[in-house]
C-alpha positions, -999 to +999 in steps of 0.1 A: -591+086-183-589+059-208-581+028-209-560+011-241-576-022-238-614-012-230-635-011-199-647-040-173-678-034-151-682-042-116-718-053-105-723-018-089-718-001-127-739-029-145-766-024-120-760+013-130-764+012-163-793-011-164-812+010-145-800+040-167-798+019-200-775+039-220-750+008-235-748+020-272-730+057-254-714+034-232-699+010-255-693+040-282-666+056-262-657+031-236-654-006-259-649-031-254-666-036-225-661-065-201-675-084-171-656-110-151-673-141-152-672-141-112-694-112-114-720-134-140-718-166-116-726-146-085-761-156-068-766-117-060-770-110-096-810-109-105-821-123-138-827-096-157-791-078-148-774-112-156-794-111-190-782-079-196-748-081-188-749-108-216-761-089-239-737-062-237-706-076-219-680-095-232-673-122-198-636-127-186-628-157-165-590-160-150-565-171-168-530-174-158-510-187-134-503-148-121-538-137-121-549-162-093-520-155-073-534-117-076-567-126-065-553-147-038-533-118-027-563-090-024-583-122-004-555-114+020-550-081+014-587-069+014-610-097+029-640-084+031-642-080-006-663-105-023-647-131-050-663-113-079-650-076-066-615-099-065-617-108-100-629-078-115-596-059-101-574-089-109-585-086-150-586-048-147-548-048-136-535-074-156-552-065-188-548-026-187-586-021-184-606+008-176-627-004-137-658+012-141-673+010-104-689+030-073-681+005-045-654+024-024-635-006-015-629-017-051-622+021-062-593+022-027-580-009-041-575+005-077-562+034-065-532+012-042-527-005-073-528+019-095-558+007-116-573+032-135-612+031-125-639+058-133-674+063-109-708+066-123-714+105-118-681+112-138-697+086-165-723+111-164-705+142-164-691+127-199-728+121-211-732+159-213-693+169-223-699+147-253-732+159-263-754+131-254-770+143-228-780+178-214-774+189-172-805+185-167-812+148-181-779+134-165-789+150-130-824+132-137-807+101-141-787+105-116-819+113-089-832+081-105-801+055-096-809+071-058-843+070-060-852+035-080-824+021-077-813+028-041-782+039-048-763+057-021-746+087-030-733+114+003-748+147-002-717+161-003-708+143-033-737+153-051-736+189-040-703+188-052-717+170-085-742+192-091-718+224-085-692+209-111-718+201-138-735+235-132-699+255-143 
């Protein structure tokens, strides 16, 4: 699923991809990529994520009048998610973009809002339909975001994963 204007990150997918480091496939069939500057400013971001997220994102603040009404509504629709998620969804709705992310709340919200969004194990799965990568490396990386990276994945997910990329 493609977005016409390009794709904006959540901090789950640019903590992804650091860890994975594959920007140039990354920007080569999902550019421009974006960032919301909420996401930059947050205090959970480490260093080295921030500095990456520089050097491959293009940041997004707010802009207009209807965007902060939209991130004032999902405070009240959705409280519990954090000002950054908020932002991130707001500039994915109102500029057409592509929400890369693996945080289920964000990816329920896109999907009442009709926001397109993509997960990291489908990012994958493209990795290998495009020639990039073989089954084998992408389930390697993907073993490494859940073992390095602590990334939670449910078993039946991955079976499932696994069982797709295997056909």
């Amino acid at each position: 699923m493609l977005s016409r204007n390009g794709t904006i990150l959540d901090a789950t997918a640019l903590i992804d991809f650091r860890y994975l480091d594959e920007w140039e496939w990354l920007q080569r069939h999902y550019q421009p990529l974006y960032i919301a500057q909420e996401v930059l400013d947050s205090d959970h971001l480490e260093q080295s994520t921030r500095e990456t997220a520089k050097k491959y994102l293009i940041p997004l603040p707010l802009e207009t009048e209807e965007m902060f009404a939209s991130f004032l509504e999902l405070g009240n629709k959705a409280p519990l998610l954090s000002e950054a998620d908020r932002s991130t969804l707001v500039l994915a709705r109102h500029q057409l973009l592509l929400c890369a992310s693996d945080d289920n709340l964000v990816v329920k919200i896109c999907k009442e809002y009709g926001i397109a969004y993509i997960r990291t194990l489908r990012l994958l799965t493209e990795m290998v339909q495009t020639g990039h990568k073989s089954k084998i490396e992408v389930k390697r990386m993907a073993e490494l975001l859940i073992q390095k990276r602590g990334k939670h994945i449910r078993s039946s997910i991955l079976t499932n994963w696994y069982n797709e990329l295997g056909k």
